[in-house]
KESE-398777 format. One record per residue (C-alpha): residue in one letter; x, y, z. Coordinates in steps of 0.05 Angstrom, whole numbers, padded with zeros to 5 digits, always signed. Example, Ala and Ser with C-alpha at 12.3 -4.5 7.8 and 13.67 -1.06 7.14 Angstrom:
A+00246-00090+00156;S+00273-00021+00143;
***
This chain:
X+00112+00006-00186;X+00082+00076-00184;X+00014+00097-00216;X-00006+00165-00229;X-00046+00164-00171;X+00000+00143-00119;X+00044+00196-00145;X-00015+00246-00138;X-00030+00220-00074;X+00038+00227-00058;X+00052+00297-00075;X-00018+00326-00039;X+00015+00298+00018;X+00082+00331+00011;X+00048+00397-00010;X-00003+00386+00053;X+00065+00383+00098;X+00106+00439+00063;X+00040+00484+00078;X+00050+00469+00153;X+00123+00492+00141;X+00096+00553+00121;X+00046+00568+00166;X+00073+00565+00226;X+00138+00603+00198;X+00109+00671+00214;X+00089+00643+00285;X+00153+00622+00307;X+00173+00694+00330;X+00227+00668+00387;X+00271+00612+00409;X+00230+00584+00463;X+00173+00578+00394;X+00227+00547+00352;X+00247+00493+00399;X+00191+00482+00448;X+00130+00513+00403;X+00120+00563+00458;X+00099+00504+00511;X+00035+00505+00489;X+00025+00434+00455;X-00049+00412+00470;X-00051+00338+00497;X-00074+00304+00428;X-00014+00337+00387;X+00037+00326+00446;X+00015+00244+00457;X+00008+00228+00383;X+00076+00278+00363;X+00115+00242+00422;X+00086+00173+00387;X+00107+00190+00318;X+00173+00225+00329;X+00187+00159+00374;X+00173+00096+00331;X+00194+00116+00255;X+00206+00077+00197;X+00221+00018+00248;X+00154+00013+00260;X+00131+00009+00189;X+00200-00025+00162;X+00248-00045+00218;X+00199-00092+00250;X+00157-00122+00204;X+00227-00142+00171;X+00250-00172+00231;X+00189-00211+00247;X+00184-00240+00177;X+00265-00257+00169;X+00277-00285+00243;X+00192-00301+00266;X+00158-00278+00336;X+00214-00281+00370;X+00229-00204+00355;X+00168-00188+00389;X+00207-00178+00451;X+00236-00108+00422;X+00159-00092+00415;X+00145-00111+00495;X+00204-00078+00521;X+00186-00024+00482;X+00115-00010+00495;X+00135-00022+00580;X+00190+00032+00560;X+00132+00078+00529;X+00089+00072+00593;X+00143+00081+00652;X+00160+00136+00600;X+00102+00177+00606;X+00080+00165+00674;X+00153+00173+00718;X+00191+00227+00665;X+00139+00266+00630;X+00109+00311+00693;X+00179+00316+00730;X+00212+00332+00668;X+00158+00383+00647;X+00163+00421+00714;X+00238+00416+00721;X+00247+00445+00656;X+00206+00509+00660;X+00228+00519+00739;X+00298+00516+00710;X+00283+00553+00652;X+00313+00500+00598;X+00294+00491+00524;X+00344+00439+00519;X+00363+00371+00549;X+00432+00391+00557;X+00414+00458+00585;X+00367+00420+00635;X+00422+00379+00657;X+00463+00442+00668;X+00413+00486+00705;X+00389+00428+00745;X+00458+00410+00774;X+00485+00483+00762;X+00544+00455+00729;X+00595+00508+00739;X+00638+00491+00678;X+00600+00476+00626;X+00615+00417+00608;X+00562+00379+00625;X+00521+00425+00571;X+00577+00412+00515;X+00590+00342+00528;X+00514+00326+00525;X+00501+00370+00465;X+00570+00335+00436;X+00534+00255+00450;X+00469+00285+00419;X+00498+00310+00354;X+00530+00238+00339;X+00479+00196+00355;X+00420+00238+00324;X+00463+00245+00251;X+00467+00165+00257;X+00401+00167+00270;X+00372+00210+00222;X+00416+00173+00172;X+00373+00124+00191;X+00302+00153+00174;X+00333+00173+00104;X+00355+00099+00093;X+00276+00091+00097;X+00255+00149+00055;X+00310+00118+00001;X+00281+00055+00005;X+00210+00076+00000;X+00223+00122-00065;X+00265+00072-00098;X+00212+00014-00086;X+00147+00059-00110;X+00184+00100-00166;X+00236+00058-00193;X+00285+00114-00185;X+00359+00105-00156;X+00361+00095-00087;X+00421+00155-00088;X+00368+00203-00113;X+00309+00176-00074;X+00352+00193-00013;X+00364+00267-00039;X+00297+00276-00050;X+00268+00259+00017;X+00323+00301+00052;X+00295+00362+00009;X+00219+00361+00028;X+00241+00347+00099;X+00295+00404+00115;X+00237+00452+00079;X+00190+00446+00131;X+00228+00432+00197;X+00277+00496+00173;X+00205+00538+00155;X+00157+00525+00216;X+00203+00492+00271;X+00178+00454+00332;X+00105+00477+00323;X+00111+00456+00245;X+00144+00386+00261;X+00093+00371+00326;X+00031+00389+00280;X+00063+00344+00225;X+00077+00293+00276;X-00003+00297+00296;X-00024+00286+00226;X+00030+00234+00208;X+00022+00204+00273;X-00050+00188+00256;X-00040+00165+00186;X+00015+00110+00219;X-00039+00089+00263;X-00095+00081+00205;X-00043+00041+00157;X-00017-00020+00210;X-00093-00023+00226;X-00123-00031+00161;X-00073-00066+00113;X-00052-00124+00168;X-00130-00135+00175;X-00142-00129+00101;X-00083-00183+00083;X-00101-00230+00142;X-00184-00231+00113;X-00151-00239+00036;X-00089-00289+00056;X-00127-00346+00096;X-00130-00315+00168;X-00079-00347+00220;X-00075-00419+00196;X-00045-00390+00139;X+00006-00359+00174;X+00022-00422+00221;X+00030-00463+00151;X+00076-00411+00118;X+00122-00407+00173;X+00126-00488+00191;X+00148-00485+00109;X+00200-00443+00119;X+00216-00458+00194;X+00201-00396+00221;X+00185-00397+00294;X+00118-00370+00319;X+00137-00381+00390;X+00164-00318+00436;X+00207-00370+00468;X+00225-00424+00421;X+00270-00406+00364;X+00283-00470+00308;X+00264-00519+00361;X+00313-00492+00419;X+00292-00444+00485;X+00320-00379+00468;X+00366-00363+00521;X+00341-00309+00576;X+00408-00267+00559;X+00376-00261+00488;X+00309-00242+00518;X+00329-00189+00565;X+00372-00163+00509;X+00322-00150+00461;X+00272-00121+00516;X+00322-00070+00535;X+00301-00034+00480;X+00266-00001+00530;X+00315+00025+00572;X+00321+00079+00520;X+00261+00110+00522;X+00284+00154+00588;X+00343+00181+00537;X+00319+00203+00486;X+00323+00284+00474;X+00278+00282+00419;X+00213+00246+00455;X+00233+00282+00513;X+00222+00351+00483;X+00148+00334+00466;X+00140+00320+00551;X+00171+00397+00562;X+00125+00423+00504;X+00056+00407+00540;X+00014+00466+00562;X-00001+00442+00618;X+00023+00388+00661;X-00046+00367+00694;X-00062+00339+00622;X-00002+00294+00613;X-00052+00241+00636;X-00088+00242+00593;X-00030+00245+00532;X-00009+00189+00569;X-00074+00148+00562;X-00072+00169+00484;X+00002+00143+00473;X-00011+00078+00511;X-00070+00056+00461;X-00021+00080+00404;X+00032+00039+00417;X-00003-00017+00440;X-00044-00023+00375;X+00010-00003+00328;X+00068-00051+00351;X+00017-00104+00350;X+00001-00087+00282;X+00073-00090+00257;X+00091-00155+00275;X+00018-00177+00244;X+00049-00148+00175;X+00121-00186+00190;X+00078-00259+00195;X+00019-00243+00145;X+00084-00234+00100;X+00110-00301+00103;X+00042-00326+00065;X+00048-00270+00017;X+00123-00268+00000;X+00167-00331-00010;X+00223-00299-00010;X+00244-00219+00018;X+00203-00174-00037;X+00252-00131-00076;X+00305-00165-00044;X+00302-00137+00028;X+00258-00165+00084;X+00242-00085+00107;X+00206-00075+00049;X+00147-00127+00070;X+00098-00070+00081;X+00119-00031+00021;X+00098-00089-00028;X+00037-00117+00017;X+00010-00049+00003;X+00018-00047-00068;X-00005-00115-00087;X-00064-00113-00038;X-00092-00035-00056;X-00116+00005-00111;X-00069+00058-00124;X-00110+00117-00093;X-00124+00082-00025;X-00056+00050-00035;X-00011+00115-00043;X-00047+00142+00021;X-00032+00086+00062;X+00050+00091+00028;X+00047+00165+00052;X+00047+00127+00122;X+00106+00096+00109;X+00141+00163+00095;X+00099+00196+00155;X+00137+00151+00200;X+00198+00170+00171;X+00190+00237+00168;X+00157+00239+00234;X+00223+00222+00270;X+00274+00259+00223;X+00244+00326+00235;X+00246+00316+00299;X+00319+00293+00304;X+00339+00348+00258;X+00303+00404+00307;X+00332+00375+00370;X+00406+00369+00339;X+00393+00444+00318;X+00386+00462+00386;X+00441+00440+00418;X+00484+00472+00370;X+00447+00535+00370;X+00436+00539+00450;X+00488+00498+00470;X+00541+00515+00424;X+00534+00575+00392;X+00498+00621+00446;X+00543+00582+00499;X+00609+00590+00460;X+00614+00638+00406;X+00553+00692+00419;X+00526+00703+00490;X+00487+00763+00465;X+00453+00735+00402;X+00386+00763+00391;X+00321+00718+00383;X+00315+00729+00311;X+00394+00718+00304;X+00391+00639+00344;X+00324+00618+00305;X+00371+00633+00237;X+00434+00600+00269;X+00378+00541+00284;X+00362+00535+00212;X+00418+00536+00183;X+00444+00482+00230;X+00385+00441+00200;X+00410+00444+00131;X+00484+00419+00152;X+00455+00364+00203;X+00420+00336+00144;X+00470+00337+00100;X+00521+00300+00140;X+00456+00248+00157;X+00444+00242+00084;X+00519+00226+00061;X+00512+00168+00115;X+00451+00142+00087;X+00467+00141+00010;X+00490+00069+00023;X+00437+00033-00001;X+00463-00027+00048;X+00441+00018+00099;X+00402-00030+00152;X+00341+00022+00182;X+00347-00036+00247;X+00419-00029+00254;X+00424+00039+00246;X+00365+00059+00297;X+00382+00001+00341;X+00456+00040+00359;X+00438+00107+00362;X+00380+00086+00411;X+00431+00049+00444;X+00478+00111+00456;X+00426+00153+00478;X+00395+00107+00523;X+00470+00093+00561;X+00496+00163+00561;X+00427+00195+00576;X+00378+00151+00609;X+00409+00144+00677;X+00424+00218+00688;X+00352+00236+00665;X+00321+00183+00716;X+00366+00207+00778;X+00361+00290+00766;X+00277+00277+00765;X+00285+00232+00837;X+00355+00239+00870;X+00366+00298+00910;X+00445+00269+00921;X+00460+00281+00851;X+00514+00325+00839;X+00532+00361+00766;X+00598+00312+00774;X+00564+00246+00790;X+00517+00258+00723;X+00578+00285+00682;X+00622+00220+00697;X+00563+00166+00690;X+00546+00206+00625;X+00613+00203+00588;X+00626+00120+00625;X+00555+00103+00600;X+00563+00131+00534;X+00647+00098+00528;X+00620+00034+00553;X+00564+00035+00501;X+00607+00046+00438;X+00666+00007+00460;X+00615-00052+00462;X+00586-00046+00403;X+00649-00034+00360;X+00687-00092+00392;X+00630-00145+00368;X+00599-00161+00445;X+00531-00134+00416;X+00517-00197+00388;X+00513-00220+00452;X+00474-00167+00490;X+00445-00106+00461;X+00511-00053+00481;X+00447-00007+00521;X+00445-00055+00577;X+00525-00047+00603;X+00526+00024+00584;X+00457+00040+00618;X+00485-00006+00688;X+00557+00027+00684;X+00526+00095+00689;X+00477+00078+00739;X+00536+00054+00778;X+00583+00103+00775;X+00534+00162+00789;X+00509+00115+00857;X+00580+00113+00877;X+00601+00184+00869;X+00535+00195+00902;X+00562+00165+00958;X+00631+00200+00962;X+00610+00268+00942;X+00530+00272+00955;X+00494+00351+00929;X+00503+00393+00995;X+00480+00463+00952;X+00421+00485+00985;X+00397+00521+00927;X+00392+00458+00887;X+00364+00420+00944;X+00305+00470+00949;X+00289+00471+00875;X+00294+00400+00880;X+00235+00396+00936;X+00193+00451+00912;X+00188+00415+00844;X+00170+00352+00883;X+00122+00390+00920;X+00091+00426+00866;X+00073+00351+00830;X+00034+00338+00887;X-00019+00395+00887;
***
């Protein structure tokens, strides 16, 4: 399938990205740099890195798939979603920001232990513990995509396709850090945005508009209908299952880190305004690919439904315009896998190894530790992706999931409960997370996405030890109402 352009075109971009790597090696001087970029993310790199880092090859893959294999009816993963993004930005981002700094935390599981002042530590570890297995499943995830991607543009194994992709990526997260992956995230995040613009236009002008699309999918009984699915109303369990997607949003460490990152919290309006448009105009974009598919493709190109945009891009480009818009494809890959790989280096550099093995490491000592943490992450995400079964859907789908149970909750009531105690968030943490897996692995997540009884069971449990055992630490209590305070001014 690959010309020499589109491998031209593909290897500027890799050397465009490794150059980043480099460049912002010899700024990253300290730990707060390496994990947080200093706090000093500008409002275009924060809203378009938080963007990026969020949506991933499911943007470009997982939901155009879906949409062409199973119709419209997917496009509830895409509302809940985009309400997700918005609640997202305006109710966590400038509590979470303040909290972080007044607390002094580069981490989320250091910010749930300075905001409680968890006097055990376990609250730290546990988190760090949840975020480690759920980010290697999800970076597996983004390498799944990269895999695909080679194997479909260069005809090479999909085993070596993975490899390859893990390379370029662990060069320039383990070089430059969180400034390197946010400033990659800015121009990736961009490129996303051009691609599910321009080739969903382009094949709707070329492929007969909508009518074409209503024909194709009467001939293959695809439903266009967000609440009709082959000729029966979809059940509102189904529904409220697919638009929980959303629920995860307020869990996830990785999009979370961008919020803490901004230099200043008086802008996160405006990032906010900035990630709205972006979502809004890229999920509607995605499921435009999934249905101007079904009047391209007869049947799943190369064999696999997640591959729609791959091929639409091929067959509908010249190979110079079309290996730019394929270095979207990897752009949303990478864009999330850098940032998975950084935050699952933190907690075991900050929350494992400072915590546990070396109080007094120096700066220079935890940004190494960090690195090399990169490299083994990736590795033990890589062996998990060389199935070349690997679903990017699935695989995203349960390590949002887990994050969204254990996390989401205890995110949502350190920002606006004062009652909160470093108990009620540890216990709703590990039952939100249990409840979560359990559900998935006994088969119930075929009938409701496992986020939505992990996510209530921790709600629940930290409301009722709330109510036996509410915060009485004045310390905490003041923190809590000077933060509040502070938002105000």
């Amino acid at each position: 399938m690959a010309t020499v352009a589109t491998i031209i075109t593909f290897i500027i971009y890799l050397i465009f990205l490794l150059a980043i790597g480099f460049f912002f090696y010899k700024k990253t001087t300290n730990l707060e740099d390496y994990l947080l970029g200093g706090r000093s993310m500008g409002v275009w790199v924060t809203a378009l890195s938080a963007q990026a880092s969020d949506m991933s090859g499911w943007l470009l893959m997982g939901l155009p798939g879906a949409v062409f294999l199973y119709g419209l009816g997917q496009s509830w993963i895409a509302i809940g979603l985009l309400i997700g993004t918005v609640l997202n930005w305006l109710l966590v981002a400038p509590r979470l920001r303040v909290y972080t700094e007044r607390t002094s935390s580069l981490t989320l599981s250091s910010f749930f232990e300075n905001r409680f002042k968890d006097p055990t530590g376990l609250l730290r570890i546990i988190s760090a513990i949840i975020t480690l297995i759920f980010f290697t499943i999800y970076a597996s995830s983004g390498m799944a995509g990269a895999g695909k991607l080679f194997e479909a543009m260069f005809n090479i194994p999909y085993t070596v396709a993975v490899i390859g992709g893990c390379v370029v990526i662990v060069l320039y997260t383990f070089l430059g850090g969180f400034l390197a992956v946010c400033w990659t995230d800015l121009f990736q995040g961009a490129l996303m945005f051009f691609a599910i613009i321009i080739v969903p236009i382009f094949a709707l002008v070329t492929h007969g508009g909508f009518n074409a699309i209503t024909v194709a999918a009467q001939a293959k009984d695809i439903s266009l209908s967000l609440f009709d699915s082959n000729g029966s109303i979809v059940a509102v369990i189904a529904i409220i299952s697919t638009m929980a997607w959303g629920l995860g949003y307020f869990g996830q460490p990785h999009i979370l880190a961008r919020f803490m990152s901004i230099k200043d919290v008086k802008e996160m309006s405006r990032s906010t305004t900035i990630a709205t448009i972006w979502v809004i105009i890229s999920l509607f974009g995605a499921i435009l690919v999934g249905l101007i598919g079904l009047t391209m493709y007869q049947e799943a190109p190369g064999g696999d439904a997640e591959k729609v945009f791959i091929y639409m891009i091929v067959d509908l480009f010249n190979p110079w315009v079309g290996g730019i818009l394929l270095a979207a494809i990897l752009s949303a890959i990478m864009s999330t896998i850098d940032s998975q790989l950084l935050v699952s280096s933190s907690a075991l550099t900050e929350d494992f190894y400072q915590k546990i093995i070396n109080h007094d490491a120096s700066e220079k000592e935890l940004i190494w530790i960090g690195r090399l943490c990169v490299i083994l992450i990736s590795i033990i995400a890589m062996v998990l992706a060389l199935n070349p079964q690997s679903s990017i859907l699935s695989l995203v789908s349960y390590a949002w999931g887990g994050f969204g149970a254990a996390f989401g909750p205890v995110v949502l009531m350190a920002l606006f409960s004062k009652k909160t105690t470093w108990k009620s968030a540890l216990s709703g943490m590990v039952v939100g997370a249990i409840v979560c897996v359990v559900w998935k692995e006994v088969g119930l997540g075929s009938l409701m996405y496992e986020i939505v009884p992990g996510f209530i069971a921790n709600f629940i449990v930290i409301l009722v030890m709330n109510k036996l055992s509410p915060q009485t630490d004045s310390v905490i209590l003041e923190e809590f109402n000077s933060v509040k305070t502070s938002l105000k001014k």
